[in-house]
TIKOLDO-64412 format. One line per field, with one value per residue (C-alpha): x, y, z. Coordinates in Angstrom, 3 decimals. Each point is the difference from the previous one (the first is absolute). Example, Ala and Ser with C-alpha at 12.3 -4.5 7.8 and 13.67 -1.06 7.14 Angstrom:
TIKOLDO-64412
u	c(12.300	1.370)
v	c(-4.500	3.440)
w	c(7.800	-0.660)
END
This chain:
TIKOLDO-64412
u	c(344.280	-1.355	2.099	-0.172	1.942	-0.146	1.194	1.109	-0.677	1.037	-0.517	0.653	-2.933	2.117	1.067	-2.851	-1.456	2.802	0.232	-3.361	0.262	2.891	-2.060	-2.844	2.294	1.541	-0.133	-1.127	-3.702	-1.022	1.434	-1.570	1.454	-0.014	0.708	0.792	0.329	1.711	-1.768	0.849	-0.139	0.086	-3.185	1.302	-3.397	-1.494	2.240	-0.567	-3.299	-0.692	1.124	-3.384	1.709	2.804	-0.461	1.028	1.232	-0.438	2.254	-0.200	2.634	3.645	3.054	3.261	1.925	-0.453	1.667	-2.634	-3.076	0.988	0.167	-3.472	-1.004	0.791	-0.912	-3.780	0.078	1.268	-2.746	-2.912	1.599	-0.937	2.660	2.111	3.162	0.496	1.903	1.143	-0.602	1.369	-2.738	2.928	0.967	-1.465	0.195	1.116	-3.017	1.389	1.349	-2.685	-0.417	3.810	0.330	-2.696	1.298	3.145	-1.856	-1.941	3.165	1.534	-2.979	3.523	-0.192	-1.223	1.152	2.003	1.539	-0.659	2.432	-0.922	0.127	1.217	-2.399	1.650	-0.043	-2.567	3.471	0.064	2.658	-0.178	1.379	2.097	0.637	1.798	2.985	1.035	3.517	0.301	-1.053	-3.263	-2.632	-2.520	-0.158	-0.540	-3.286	-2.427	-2.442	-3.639	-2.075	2.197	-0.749	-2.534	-0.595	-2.508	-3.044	0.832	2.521	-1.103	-0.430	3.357	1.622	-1.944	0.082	4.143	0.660	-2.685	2.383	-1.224	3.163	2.434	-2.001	2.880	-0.271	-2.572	-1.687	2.088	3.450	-2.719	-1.394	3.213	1.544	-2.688	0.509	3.605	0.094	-3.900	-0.645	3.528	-0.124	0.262	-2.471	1.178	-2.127	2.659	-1.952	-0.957	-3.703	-0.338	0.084	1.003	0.008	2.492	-0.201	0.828	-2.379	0.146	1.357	2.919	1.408	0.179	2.613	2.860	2.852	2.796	-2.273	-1.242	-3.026	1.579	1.857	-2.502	-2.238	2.674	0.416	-3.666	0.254	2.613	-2.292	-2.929	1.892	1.437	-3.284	-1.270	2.663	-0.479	-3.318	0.463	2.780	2.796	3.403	0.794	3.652	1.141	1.366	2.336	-2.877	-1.746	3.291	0.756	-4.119	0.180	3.277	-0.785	-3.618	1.886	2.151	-2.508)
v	c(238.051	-1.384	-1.247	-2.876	0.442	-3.277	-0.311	-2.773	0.162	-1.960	1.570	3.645	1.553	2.844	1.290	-0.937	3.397	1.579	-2.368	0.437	3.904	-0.046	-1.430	2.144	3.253	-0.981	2.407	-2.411	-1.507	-2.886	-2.333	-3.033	-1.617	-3.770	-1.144	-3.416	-0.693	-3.036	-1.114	2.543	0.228	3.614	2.700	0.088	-1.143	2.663	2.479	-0.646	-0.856	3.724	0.807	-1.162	0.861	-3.131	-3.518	-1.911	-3.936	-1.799	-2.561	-2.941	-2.097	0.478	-2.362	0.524	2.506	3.409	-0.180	-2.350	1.681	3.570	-2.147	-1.499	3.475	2.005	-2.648	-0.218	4.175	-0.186	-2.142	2.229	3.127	1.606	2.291	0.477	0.525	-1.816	1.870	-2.690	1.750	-1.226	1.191	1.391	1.823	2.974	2.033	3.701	2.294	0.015	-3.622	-1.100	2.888	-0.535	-3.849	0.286	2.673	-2.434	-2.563	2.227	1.283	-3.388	-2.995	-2.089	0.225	-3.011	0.462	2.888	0.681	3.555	0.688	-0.415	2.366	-1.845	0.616	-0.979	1.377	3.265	0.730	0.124	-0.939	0.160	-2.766	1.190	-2.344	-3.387	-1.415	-3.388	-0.239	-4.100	-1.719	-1.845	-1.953	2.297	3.985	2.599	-1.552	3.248	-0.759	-1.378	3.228	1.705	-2.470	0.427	-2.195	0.169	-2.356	-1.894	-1.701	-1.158	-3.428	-0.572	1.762	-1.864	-3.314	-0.127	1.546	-2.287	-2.230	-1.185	-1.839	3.382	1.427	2.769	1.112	2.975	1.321	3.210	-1.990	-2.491	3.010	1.415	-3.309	-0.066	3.178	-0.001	-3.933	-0.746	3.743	1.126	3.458	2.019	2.650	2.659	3.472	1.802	1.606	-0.876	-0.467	-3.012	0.697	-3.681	-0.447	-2.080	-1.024	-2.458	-2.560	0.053	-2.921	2.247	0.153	-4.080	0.568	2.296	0.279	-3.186	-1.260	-4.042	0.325	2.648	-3.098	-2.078	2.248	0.615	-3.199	-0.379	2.362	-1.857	-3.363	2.237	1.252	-3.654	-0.731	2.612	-0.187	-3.782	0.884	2.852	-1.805	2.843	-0.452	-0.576	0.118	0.110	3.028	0.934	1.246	-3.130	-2.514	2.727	0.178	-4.018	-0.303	2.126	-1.774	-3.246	1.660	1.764)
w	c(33.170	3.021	2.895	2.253	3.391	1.969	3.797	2.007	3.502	3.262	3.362	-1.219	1.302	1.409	-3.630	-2.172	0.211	-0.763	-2.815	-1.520	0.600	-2.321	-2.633	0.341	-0.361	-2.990	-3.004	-1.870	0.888	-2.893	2.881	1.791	2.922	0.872	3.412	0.778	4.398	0.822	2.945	1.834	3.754	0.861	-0.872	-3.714	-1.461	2.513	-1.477	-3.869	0.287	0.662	-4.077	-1.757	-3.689	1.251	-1.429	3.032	-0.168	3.202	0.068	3.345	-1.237	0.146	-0.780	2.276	-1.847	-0.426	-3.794	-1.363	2.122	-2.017	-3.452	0.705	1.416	-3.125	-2.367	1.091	0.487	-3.813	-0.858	0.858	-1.897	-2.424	-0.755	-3.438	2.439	3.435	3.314	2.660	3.583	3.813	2.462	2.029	-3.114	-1.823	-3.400	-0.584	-0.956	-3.703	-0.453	-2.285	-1.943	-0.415	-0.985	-1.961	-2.166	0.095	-1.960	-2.284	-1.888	-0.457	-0.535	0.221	3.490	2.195	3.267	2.114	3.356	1.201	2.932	4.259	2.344	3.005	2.840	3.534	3.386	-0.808	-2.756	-3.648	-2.472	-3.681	-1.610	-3.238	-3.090	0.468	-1.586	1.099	1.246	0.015	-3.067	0.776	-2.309	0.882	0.228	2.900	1.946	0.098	2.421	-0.954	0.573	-2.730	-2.505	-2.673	-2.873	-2.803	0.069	-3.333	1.598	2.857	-0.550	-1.198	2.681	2.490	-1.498	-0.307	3.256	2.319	1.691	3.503	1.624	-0.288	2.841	0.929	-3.775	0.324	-3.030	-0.732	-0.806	-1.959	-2.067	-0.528	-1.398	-2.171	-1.596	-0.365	-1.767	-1.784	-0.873	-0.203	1.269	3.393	0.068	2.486	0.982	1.174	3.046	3.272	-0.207	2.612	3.724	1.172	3.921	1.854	3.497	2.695	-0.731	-3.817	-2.038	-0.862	3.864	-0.095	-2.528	1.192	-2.456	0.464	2.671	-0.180	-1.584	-2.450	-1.295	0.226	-2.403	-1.866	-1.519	-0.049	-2.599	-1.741	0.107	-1.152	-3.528	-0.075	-0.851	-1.358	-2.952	-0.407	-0.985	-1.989	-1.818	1.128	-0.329	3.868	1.471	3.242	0.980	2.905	2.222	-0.888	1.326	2.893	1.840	-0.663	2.149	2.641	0.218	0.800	2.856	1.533)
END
């Protein structure tokens, strides 16, 4: 089975080696890797363009939100692959030596399988936590959001996946809660490795930090979301209600 990895980057020239290192020590090898820069203004096409075995997009324009730039980023990395399964990858992220050996022993024994979530390992501050299984406490329309570099999906369906979730005006909705709404309500299953095979780095200048728990722009994204399945059930005919969350996020929007 050979695997297609593909990367979106933007200004992460301090991690990509680490990043492509952690592809090239996997125990698995029939891998190529896709790299899509986003007009970057740092030495990231310096960096990359050391890795001669890389396909490398150069991309020189950009809209103003980071959201839809790592939609179009991943969509024309997919395009150019020629894998059988496909491994979304942050250039501030990287893999476990064994992740790929791993997922793709995960799809072998079920062909049922079109998409899992491995679990992160949250990178922050030169610390490491392992992230364990997630249960949602509040009832929400859509599950536990694993982050994008722990997402893989097989190739079959790509254009599905990317033709229902390719919305440009919910430009807070990022593509892991997209992929993940996806899988629980068109393919109706949640595909979880139960291992930490994703090393997923968080720091100050991430999108992440812009959204602190309860904070303004929480909110705001919050019912983002909301909007985004609003629309993403009228289309897929499901049987939308609003739920408590849904009233609540709406109501504190409005005061805020």
């Amino acid at each position: 089975m050979k695997i297609s990895v593909v990367i979106a980057n933007y200004n992460s020239g301090k991690y990509i080696d680490q990043c492509i290192n952690s592809l090239k020590s996997q125990t698995y090898k029939n891998v190529e890797i896709i790299f899509f820069d986003d007009n970057s203004t740092d030495n990231s096409l310096e960096i990359i363009q050391k890795y001669s075995d890389v396909k490398i997009i150069k991309n020189k324009k950009q809209t103003n939100f980071g959201s839809i730039n790592q939609l179009n980023a991943f969509k024309n990395a997919i395009n150019l692959s020629s894998g059988d399964l496909i491994f979304f990858l942050d250039s501030d992220d990287y893999f476990h030596e064994k992740k790929i050996e791993k997922v793709v022993d995960y799809f072998k024994n079920d062909t049922s399988k079109k998409i899992s979530f491995d679990l992160p390992i949250i990178v922050q501050n030169n610390l490491q936590k392992r992230v364990s299984s997630k249960k949602k406490i509040f009832k929400t329309y859509w599950p536990y959001i694993y982050p994008t570099s722990c997402i893989t999906i097989r190739k079959e369906i790509v254009d599905e996946l990317l033709v229902s979730i390719s919305f440009d005006k919910f430009t807070d909705v990022w593509m892991d809660l997209r992929i993940g709404i996806f899988a629980k309500y068109i393919l109706k299953r949640f595909d979880v490795i139960n291992e930490n095979l994703t090393y997923y780095r968080k720091t100050d200048v991430n999108i992440s930090s812009q959204f602190k728990k309860f904070s303004k722009n929480w909110w705001k994204r919050r019912r983002q979301a909301h909007e985004y399945f609003y629309k993403f059930s009228k289309d897929n005919k499901l049987n939308f209600k609003k739920n408590f969350d849904f009233v609540i996020t709406n109501l504190i929007c409005k005061i805020l």
